[in-house]
N, C-alpha and C positions, 0 to 999 in steps of 0.2 A: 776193263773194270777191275779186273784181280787186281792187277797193279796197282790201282790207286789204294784199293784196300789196304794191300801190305803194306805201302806208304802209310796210310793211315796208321796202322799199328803199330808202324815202326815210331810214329812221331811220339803216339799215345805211348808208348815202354817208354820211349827216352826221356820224357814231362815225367812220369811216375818217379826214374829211379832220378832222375836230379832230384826233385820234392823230399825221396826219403834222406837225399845226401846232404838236402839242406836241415832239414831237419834233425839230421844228426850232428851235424855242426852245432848248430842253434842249440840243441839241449849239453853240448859237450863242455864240462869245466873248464875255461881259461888256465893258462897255465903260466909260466914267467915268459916276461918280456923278454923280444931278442936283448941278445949283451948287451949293455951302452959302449958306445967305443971310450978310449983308455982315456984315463982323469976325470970320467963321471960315475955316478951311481943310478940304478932305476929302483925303487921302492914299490912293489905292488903286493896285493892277502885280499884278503877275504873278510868281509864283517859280517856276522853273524849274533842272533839273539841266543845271549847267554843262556837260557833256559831252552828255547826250544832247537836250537842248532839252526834253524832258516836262516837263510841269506836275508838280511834287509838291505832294501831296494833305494837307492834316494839319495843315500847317506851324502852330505854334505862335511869335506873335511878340509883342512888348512894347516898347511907344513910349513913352520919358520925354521931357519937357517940361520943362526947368527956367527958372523964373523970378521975378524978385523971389524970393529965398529960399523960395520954391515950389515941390512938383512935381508935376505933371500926368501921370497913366498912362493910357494905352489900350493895350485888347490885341485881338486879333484874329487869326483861326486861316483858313488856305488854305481854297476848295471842290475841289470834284470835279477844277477847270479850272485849281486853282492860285491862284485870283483871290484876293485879299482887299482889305478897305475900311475905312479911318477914317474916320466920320464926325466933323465939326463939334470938330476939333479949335485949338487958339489957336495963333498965328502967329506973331506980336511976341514972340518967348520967347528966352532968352540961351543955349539950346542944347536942341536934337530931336537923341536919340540913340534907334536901332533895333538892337534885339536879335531876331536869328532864330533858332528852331531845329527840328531835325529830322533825327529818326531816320536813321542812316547818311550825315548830309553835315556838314560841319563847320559849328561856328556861325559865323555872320554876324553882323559890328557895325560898326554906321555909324556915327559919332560927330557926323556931321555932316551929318543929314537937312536940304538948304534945302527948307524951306517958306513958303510966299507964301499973301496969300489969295485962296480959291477952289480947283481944282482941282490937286493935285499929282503927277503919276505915278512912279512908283519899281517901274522891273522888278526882279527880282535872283537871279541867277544863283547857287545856293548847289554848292559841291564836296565830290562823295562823298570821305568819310575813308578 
């Protein structure tokens, strides 16, 4: 009957310390995406309320790319932390313009996203209406 016991607690430690290790995960800032491999770009930051610094949650945005008479869309919506991410988007393009929006802060537009290849950061601070 020992045995089973120390089984038992053994099981109980190792549920406790995954739990705290998920949990530290879960509360830990995102940080940049891996590299994109060679001839793209990744585009990822942080949106936060201009006044109180929180992460908004939601945010709904829209990346055009125009080139050679082309255009290129990516879209991408905030997490829990605000984060969001473009992956493996194109570089060499004759204008990256950002559209953000979200509930109760005015929209956001960038006309003039500079992107390089490989990783790009773009925080941005959006202002309740």
């Amino acid at each position: 009957m020992k045995d089973g016991r120390k089984v038992a607690i053994g099981v109980g430690l190792a549920a406790a310390v995954a739990g705290i290790l998920l949990l530290t995960a879960w509360k830990k800032k995102p940080g940049p995406p891996e590299p994109p491999p060679p001839g793209v770009a990744n585009l990822y930051g942080f949106i936060t309320d201009a006044e109180t610094g929180e992460p908004i949650v939601g945010v709904d945005m829209t990346v055009y790319q125009d080139y050679d008479m082309e255009t290129a869309t990516y879209h991408a919506t905030t997490n829990s932390q605000g984060y969001y991410q473009i992956l493996d988007m194109l570089f060499e393009v004759d204008v990256t313009q950002m559209v953000v929006y979200a509930n109760g802060y005015e929209t956001y537009t960038n006309e003039h996203v500079p992107i390089t290849e490989g990783n790009n950061s773009l925080n941005i601070q959006m202002s309740p209406e």
